[in-house]
C-alpha distance (Angstrom), angle and dihedral (degrees) to the residues before:
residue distance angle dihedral
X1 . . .
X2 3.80 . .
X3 3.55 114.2 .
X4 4.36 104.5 -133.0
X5 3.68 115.1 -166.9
X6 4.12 101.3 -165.0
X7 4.00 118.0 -149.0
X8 3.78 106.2 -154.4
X9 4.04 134.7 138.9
X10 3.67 92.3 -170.7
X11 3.56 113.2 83.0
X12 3.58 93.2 -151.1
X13 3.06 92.7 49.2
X14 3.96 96.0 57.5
X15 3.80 90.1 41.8
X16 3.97 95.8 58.7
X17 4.12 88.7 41.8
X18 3.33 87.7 52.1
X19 3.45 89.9 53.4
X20 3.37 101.5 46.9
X21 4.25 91.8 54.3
X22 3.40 90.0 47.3
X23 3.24 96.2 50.4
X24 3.49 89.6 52.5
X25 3.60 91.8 63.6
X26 3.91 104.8 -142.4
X27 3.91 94.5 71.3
X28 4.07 127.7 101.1
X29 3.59 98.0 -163.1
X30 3.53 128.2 -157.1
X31 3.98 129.8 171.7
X32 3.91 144.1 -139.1
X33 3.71 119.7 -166.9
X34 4.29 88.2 -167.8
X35 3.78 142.5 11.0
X36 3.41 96.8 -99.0
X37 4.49 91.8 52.5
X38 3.97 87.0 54.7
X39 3.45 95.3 53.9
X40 3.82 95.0 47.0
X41 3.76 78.0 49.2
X42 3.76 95.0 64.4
X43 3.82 113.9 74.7
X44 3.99 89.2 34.7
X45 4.26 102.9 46.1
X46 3.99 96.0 23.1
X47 3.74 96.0 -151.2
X48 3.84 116.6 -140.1
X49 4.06 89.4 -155.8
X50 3.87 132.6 -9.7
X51 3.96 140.8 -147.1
X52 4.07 112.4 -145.1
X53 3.44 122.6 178.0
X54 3.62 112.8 -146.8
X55 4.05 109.4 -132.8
X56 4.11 106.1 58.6
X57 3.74 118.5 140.0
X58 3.75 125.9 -107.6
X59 4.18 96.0 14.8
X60 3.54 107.6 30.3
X61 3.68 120.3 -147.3
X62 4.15 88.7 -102.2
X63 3.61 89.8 59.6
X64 3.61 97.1 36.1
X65 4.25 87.1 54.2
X66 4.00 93.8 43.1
X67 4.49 82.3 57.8
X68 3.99 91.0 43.5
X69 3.47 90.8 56.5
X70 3.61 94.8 48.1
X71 4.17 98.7 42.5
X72 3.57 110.1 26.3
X73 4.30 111.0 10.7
X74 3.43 105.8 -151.1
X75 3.88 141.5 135.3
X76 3.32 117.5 -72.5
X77 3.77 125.3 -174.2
X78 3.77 113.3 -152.5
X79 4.31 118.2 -129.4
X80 4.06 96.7 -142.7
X81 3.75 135.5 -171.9
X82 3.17 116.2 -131.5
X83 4.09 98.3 -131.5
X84 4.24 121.4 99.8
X85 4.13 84.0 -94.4
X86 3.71 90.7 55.5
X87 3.55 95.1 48.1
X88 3.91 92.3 48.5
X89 3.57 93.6 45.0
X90 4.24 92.9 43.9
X91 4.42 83.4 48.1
X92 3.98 84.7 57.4
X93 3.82 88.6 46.9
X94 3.65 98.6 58.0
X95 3.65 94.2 40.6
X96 3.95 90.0 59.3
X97 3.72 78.3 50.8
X98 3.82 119.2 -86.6
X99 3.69 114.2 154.8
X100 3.90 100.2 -138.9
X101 3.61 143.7 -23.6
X102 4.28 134.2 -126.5
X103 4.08 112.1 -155.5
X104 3.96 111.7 -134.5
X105 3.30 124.1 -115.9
X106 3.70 113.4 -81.9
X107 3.41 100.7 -142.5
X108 4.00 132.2 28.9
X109 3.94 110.7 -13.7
X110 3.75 97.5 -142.8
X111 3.92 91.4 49.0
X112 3.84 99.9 48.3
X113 3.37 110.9 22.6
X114 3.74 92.8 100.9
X115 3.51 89.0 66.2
X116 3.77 96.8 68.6
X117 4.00 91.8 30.3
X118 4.21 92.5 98.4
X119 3.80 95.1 51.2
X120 3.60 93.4 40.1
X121 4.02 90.9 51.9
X122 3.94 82.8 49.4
X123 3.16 104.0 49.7
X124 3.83 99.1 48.8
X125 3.75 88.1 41.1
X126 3.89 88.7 58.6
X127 3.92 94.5 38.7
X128 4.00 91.1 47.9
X129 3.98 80.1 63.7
X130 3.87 96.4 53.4
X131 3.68 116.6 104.5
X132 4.23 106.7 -136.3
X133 3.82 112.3 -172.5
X134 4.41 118.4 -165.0
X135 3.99 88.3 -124.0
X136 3.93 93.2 47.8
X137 3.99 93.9 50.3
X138 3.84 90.9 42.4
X139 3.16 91.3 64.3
X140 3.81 95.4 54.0
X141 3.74 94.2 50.8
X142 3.56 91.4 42.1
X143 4.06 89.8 55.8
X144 3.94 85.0 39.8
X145 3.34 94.7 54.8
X146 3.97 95.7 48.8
X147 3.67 85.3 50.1
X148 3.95 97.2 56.4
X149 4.01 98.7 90.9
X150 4.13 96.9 67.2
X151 4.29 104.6 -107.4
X152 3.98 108.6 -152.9
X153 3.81 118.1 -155.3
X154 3.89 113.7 -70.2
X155 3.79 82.8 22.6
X156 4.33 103.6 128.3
X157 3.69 85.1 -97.0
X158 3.15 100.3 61.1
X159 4.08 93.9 32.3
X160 3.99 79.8 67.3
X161 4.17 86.1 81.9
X162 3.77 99.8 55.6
X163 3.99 122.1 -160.2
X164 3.58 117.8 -84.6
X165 3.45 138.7 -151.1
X166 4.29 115.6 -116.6
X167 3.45 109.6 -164.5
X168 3.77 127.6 165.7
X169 4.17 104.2 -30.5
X170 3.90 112.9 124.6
X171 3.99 93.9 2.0
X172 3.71 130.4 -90.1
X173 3.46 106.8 -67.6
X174 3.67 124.4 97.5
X175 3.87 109.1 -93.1
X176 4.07 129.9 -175.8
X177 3.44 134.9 -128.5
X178 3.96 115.6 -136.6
X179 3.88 110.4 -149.1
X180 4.30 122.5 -175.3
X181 3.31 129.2 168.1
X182 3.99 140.3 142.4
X183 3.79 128.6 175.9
X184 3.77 104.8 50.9
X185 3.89 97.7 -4.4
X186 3.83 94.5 133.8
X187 3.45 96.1 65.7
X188 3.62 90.1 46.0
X189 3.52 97.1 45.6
X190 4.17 84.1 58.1
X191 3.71 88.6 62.8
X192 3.72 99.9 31.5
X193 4.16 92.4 56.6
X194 3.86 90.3 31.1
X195 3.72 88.0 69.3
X196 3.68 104.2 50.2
X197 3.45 121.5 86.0
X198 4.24 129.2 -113.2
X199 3.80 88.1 -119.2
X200 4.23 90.7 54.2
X201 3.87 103.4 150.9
X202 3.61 103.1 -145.9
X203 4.26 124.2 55.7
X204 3.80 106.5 -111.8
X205 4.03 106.0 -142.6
X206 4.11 110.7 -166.4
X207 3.67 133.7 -165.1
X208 3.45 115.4 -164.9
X209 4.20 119.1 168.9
X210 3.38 101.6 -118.0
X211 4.27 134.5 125.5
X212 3.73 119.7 -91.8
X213 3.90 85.9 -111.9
X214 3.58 88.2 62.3
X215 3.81 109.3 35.3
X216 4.10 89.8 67.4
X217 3.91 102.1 58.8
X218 3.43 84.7 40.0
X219 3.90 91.7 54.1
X220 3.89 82.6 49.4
X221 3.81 105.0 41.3
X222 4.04 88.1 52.4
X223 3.69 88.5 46.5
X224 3.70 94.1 55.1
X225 3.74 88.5 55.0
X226 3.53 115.2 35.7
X227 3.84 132.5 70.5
X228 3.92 90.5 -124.3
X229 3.99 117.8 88.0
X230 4.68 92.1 -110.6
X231 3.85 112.9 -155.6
X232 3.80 135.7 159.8
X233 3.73 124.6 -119.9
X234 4.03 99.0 -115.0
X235 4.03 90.7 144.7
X236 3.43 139.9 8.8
X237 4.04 107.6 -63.2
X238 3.95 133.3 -174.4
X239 3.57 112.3 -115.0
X240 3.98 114.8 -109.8
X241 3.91 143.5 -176.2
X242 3.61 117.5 -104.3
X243 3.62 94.5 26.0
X244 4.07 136.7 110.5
X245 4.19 113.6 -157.2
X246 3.84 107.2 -158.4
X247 4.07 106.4 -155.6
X248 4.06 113.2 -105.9
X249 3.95 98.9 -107.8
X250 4.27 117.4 -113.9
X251 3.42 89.0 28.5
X252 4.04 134.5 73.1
X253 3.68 129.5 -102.7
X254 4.36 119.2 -140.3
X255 3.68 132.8 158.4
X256 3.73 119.6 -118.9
X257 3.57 132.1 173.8
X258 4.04 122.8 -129.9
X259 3.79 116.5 -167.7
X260 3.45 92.6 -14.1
X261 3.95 87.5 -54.5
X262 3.77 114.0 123.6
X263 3.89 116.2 -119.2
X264 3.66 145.9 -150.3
X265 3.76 112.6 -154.0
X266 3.96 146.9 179.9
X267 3.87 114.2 -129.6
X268 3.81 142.7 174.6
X269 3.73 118.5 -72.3
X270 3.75 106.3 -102.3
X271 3.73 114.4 -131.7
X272 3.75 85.0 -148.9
X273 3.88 95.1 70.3
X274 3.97 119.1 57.7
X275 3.96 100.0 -148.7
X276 3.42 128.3 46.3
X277 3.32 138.8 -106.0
X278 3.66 86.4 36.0
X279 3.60 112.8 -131.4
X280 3.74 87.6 -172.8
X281 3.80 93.0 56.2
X282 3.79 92.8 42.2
X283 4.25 93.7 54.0
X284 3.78 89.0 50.2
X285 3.43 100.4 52.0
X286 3.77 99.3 45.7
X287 4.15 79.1 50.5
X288 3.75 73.8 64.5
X289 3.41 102.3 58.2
X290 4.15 112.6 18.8
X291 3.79 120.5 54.6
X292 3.84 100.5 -107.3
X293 3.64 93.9 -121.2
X294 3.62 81.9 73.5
X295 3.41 105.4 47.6
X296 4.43 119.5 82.7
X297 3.35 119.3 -166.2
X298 3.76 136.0 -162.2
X299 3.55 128.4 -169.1
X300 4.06 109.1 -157.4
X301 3.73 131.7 -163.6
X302 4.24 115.8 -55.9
X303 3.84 144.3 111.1
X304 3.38 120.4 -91.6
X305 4.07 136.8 48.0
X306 3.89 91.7 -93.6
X307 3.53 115.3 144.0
X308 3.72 89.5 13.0
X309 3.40 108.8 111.2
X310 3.89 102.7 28.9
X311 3.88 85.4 56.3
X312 3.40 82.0 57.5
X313 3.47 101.7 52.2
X314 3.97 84.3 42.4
X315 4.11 89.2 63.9
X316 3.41 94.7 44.4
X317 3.47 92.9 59.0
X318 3.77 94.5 50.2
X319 3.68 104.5 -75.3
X320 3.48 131.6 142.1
X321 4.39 113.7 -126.8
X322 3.58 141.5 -169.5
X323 3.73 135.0 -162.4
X324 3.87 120.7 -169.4
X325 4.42 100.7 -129.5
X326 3.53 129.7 -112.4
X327 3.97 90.1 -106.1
X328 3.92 91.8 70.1
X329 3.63 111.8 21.0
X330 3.43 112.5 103.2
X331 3.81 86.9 -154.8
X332 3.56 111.9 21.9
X333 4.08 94.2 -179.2
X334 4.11 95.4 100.4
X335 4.34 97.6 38.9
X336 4.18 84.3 32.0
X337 4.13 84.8 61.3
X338 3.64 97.1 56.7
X339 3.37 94.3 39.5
X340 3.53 86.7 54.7
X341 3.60 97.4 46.6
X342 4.03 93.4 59.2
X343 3.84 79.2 -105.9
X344 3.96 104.7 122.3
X345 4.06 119.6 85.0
X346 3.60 81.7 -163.5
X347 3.61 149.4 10.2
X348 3.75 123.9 -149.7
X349 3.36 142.1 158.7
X350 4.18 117.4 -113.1
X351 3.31 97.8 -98.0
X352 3.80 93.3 56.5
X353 3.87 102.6 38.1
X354 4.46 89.7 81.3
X355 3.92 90.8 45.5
X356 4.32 77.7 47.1
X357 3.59 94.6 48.9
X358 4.06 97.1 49.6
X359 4.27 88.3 48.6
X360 3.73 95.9 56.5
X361 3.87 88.5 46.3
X362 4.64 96.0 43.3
X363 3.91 93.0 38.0
């Protein structure tokens, strides 16, 4: 049985939660109506995983996360709104080290919360199985908090990843690095992008599954931090060095070219692919249009297989591929997969996969 602790100020929002856990019948469920209850709550219940909405008076759900971290580490799964502020506020959340987020129902709670009910149960089923150690959370709110005050290019922050030098590596022509990742990915995106350089040869295109709410601020708040230039894919874009292109969210992401240009683009949701962006979709159509010998990709932290097996398919044909390791992915279901499948020319942990990047472009 997993032992939920659930964060709520609403009691009917606790009641149908509770319902909904119980129902599940592999939940002990416990509840907090404030901050300052769940922490009492701690020592005593020893939650496996907890929900926390983020708006409660006194101790908001912020605060109440930043002392979680600190006294008891252990998944959390964020209660969001699905409005700008929500998604701003839930982006803060995971960077102090929440493992994923469910948006609230939109209209009445008692009405459509059983639409959200199956990927709520998932998603605290999968985080209840995450391992979260004090020294490996420090270190996210540690980077989070040094990454408050908005850093613009050429700022100190970003002066921390000098220029490099690319000379010879994968040839001469303009490559692209694939990115997907779910469960956890904007955390590792923050270190992943941190560590590349302004002058990075190749365009760095990145699906992560996330709503279209969310994949904008997130666009934004890596852009604010990193040496790269950080947009989202809201219309068809040409492809440019020293750039990262984060997939628009409920919607796919493919490579195209345009008079001979190559291009980033938003595109329909295929009912062929369960999450979305599609990182399967987005491998095999840049497959399409690059010569796979120029084409890296990395598979990042997340549940799931995407990715997985067109990754695969991309080494085989002569591509490099990375998979984030076991020892730092929060999730390591979508990297674990193309490890598993033979798929993975190498396995690193996060920390190691921008220093990786940068020596198969210089050597």
């Amino acid at each position: 049985m997993i032992r939920l602790l659930i964060v709520d100020d609403s009691p009917l929002m606790r009641r149908l939660l509770v319902d909904i856990f119980t129902s599940a019948g592999d939940f002990v469920v416990e509840t907090a109506r404030n901050g300052q209850e769940a922490l009492e709550a701690l020592p005593r219940f020893k939650p496996q995983v907890i929900t926390l909405d983020i708006h409660m008076p006194g101790m908001d759900g912020l605060a109440c996360l930043d002392q979680i971290m600190l006294q008891w580490p252990c998944p959390v799964v964020m209660l969001s709104s699905l409005t700008a502020e929500g998604a701003s506020e839930t982006l803060d959340a995971m960077a102090l080290g929440a493992i994923d987020f469910v948006t609230k129902p939109q209209g009445p709670v008692s009405l459509e919360i059983d639409a959200v009910a199956p990927d709520l149960i998932e998603k605290v089923r999968s985080a209840a199985s995450v391992k979260i150690s004090k020294a490996t959370r420090l270190r996210e709110r540690v980077r989070a908090r040094a990454t408050a005050t908005p850093a613009r290019r050429g700022s100190r922050l970003a002066a921390a990843v000098p220029s490099l030098s690319f000379e010879g590596g994968l040839g001469p022509q303009m490559g692209v690095v694939l990115v997907g990742c779910s469960t956890g990915g904007p955390a590792a995106l923050d270190v992943l992008l941190g560590g590349l350089p302004a002058n990075f040869p190749w365009p760095v295109v990145i699906a992560q599954h996330m709503p279209a709410t969310f994949t904008g601020p997130l666009a934004r708040r890596l852009d604010k931090i990193c040496p790269l230039k950080i947009s989202e894919v809201d219309k068809p874009v040409q492809l440019e060095p020293g750039n990262a292109y984060i997939g628009r969210g409920d919607a796919d992401l493919l490579l195209s070219r345009r008079h001979g240009a190559l291009i980033a683009m938003a595109a329909p949701m295929s009912s062929d692919h369960y999450w979305h962006p599609s990182v399967e979709r987005l491998v095999e159509s840049a497959m399409r249009q690059v010569a796979p010998e120029h084409l890296i990709g990395v598979l990042l932290t997340g549940m799931g297989t995407d990715g997985a097996s067109a990754m695969t398919e991309l080494k085989a044909l002569g591509g490099q591929t990375i998979a984030e390791s076991a020892e730092t992915a929060v999730v390591w279901g979508m990297p674990g997969a193309l490890a598993e499948n033979g798929g993975a020319t190498l396995i690193r942990p996060l920390e190691q996969i921008p220093g990786a990047l940068i020596a198969l472009l210089s050597q």
